[in-house]
C-alpha positions, 0 to 999 in steps of 0.5 A, a space after each residue: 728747912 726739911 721737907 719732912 718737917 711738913 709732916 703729918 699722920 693722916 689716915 686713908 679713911 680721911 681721903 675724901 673720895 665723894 664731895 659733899 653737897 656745896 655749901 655743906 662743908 665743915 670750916 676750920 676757923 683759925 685766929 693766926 694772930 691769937 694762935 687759936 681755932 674752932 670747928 665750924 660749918 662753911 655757912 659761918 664763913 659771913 660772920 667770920 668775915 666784915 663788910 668791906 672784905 673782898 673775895 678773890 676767887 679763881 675762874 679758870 674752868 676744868 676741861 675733861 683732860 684725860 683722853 681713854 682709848 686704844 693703841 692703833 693697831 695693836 687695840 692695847 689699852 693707852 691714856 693721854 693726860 693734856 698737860 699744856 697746850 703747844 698751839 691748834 693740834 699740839 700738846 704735851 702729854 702724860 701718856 700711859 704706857 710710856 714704855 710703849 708709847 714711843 715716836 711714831 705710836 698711834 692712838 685712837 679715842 673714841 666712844 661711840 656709845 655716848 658721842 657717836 662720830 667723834 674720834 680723836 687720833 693722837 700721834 706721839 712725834 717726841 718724847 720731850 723730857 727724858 725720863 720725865 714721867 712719860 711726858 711726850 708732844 702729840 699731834 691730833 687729828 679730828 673726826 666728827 667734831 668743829 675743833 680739837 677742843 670740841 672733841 676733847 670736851 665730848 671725849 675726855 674724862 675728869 682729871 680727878 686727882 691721883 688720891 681719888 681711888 675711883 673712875 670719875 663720873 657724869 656726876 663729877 663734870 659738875 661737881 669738880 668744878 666751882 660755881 665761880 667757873 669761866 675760862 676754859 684752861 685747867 686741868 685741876 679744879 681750884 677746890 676751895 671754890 668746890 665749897 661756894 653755893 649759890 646761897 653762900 655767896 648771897 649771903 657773903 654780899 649781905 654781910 657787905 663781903 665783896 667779890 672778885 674774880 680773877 684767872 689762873 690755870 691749874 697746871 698738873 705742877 699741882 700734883 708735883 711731889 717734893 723729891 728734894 730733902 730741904 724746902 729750898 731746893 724745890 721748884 714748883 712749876 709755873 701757872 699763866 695766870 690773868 688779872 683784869 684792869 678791873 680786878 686790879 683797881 677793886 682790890 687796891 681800893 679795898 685795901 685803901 678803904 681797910 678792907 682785907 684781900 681774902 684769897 680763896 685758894 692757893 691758886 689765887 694766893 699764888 697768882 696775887 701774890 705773883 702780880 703785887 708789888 713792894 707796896 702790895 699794889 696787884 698788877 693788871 695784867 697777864 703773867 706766870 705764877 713762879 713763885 715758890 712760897 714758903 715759912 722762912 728759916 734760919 737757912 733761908 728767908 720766907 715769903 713777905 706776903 704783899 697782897 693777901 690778908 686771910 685765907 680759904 683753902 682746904 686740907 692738903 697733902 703731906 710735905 706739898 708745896 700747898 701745905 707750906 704756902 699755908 704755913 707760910 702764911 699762918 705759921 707751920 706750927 699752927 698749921 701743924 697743930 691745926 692739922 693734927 686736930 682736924 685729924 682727931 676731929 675726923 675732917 675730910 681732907 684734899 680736893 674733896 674734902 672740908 675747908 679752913 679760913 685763916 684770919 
């Protein structure tokens, strides 16, 4: 199957640069089944669901992964973006300029007018891929702060993703996070959870729709592009995600009184889908998302989907990994034609824009 045959127009003005209010977005509700879909509002997402439904949301919570400061001596402009942890003082790092940031750079954060005495000094020791990206390992050391974690948290700035065309605001600490939100690992938020309020998940508990909660880092494979001509030949990046015995034994007894798994997310597509068995029973436990999932073709068979039953998610990019979990699920078809209509209808798209359920 072509990566070019996840294709679609979609115009720059439709690139969601703002997130509404929550609970404001608009729903596309789409029948796979039947192939059919309307136009609706997230607040109608209770009558789209029954009782004895569950929502699995994602809990992981964003942490302010990208670092603005200075090269030291020279003063020149530099940007760290955390990318995964190594151990106390380590990570691995996108940095910015990666021509110049070479071993033995020196780096300095810090921001005086806002967190006076806290400084980070990041050492770039290796560039761990060649070519990859500017990817490099550094070493931090900190002033003024209890831990590496405690001075990233003050310093740091929302990782906003690359379509977003603006600097990320105090607004954005709250909003780029969902209200699911609990532990700290992500540096992406899981933004079909962007659409939950307060009053809509109340409103999903009196239609008898149940929660729970389970854990997957976002990693910046999120953002990978799809350099490849055919849908086979990528790899997407792996994701630790966590499974708690609780979570487990709700799901399975969802599924045996005839309930649907509604996943809320890709992420939580990916980290269920990961941890199911043949018999769709999910797993407790830690593990690494490594699946690739995808629709099936002639060349090459699609994903069987084992635990999951109906879909929350949002609109995403162009030939991505995400679209074609999506179509994988519904069908790229649909899916494509779907797309097409949101479009015309004027949705807003990607990780601030409008939301779809896929039933």
């Amino acid at each position: 199957m072509l990566v070019a045959d996840f294709d679609f127009d979609l115009p720059d003005a439709l690139i969601a640069q703002h997130a509404r209010p929550r609970g404001e977005s608009r729903l596309m509700i789409v029948d796979r089944v039947a192939g059919r879909w309307q136009e609706g509002h997230i607040r109608d997402l209770p009558g789209v669901l029954a009782s004895g439904d569950r929502l699995v949301v994602n809990d992981t919570r964003v942490f302010p992964a990208r670092l603005i400061g200075r090269r030291d001596p020279s003063g020149g402009a530099a940007e760290c973006f955390l990318i995964e942890r190594v151990d106390e003082r380590h990570w691995q790092a996108l940095v910015h300029p990666g021509q110049k940031l070479k071993a033995g750079a020196e780096l300095i954060f810090e921001d005086a007018a806002r967190v006076p005495g806290v400084t980070l000094r990041g050492t770039i020791l290796e560039q761990r891929y060649p070519n990859a990206w500017g990817r490099r390992l550094v070493a931090f050391t900190v002033t003024g702060a209890p831990s590496l974690d405690a001075a990233v948290d003050a310093l740091g700035h929302v990782p906003l993703p690359p379509y977003i065309h603006r600097d990320d605001t105090a607004e954005d600490r709250e909003r780029y996070q969902t209200i699911f939100a609990r532990a700290r690992g992500s540096i992406a938020a899981p933004t079909s959870g962007l659409h939950f309020d307060d009053a809509l998940v109340a409103a999903l508990a009196a239609r008898g729709v149940l929660r729970t909660a389970i854990t997957l880092h976002v990693g910046y494979g999120t953002f990978k592009p799809v350099r490849v001509d055919r849908v086979e030949e990528h790899v997407v990046d792996s994701e630790a995600y966590e499974i708690p015995q609780a979570a487990a034994r709700e799901i399975a007894a969802t599924r045996v009184a005839g309930g649907r798994i509604v996943a809320v997310g890709t992420t939580t597509t990916r980290a269920l889908e990961s941890a199911a068995q043949a018999d769709g029973v999910v797993r407790p436990g830690a593990g690494v998302a490594e699946v690739f999932i995808f629709p099936g073709s002639a060349d090459a068979p699609g994903h069987a989907f084992r635990a999951v039953d109906a879909l929350v998610t949002n609109f995403h990019l162009p030939k991505s990994s995400l679209l074609m979990l999506v179509a994988a699920f519904a069908g790229r078809e649909l899916v494509l034609a779907v797309y097409r209509d949101a479009v015309a209808r004027g949705f807003r798209f990607y990780s601030y824009g409008d939301a779809m359920v896929i039933v």
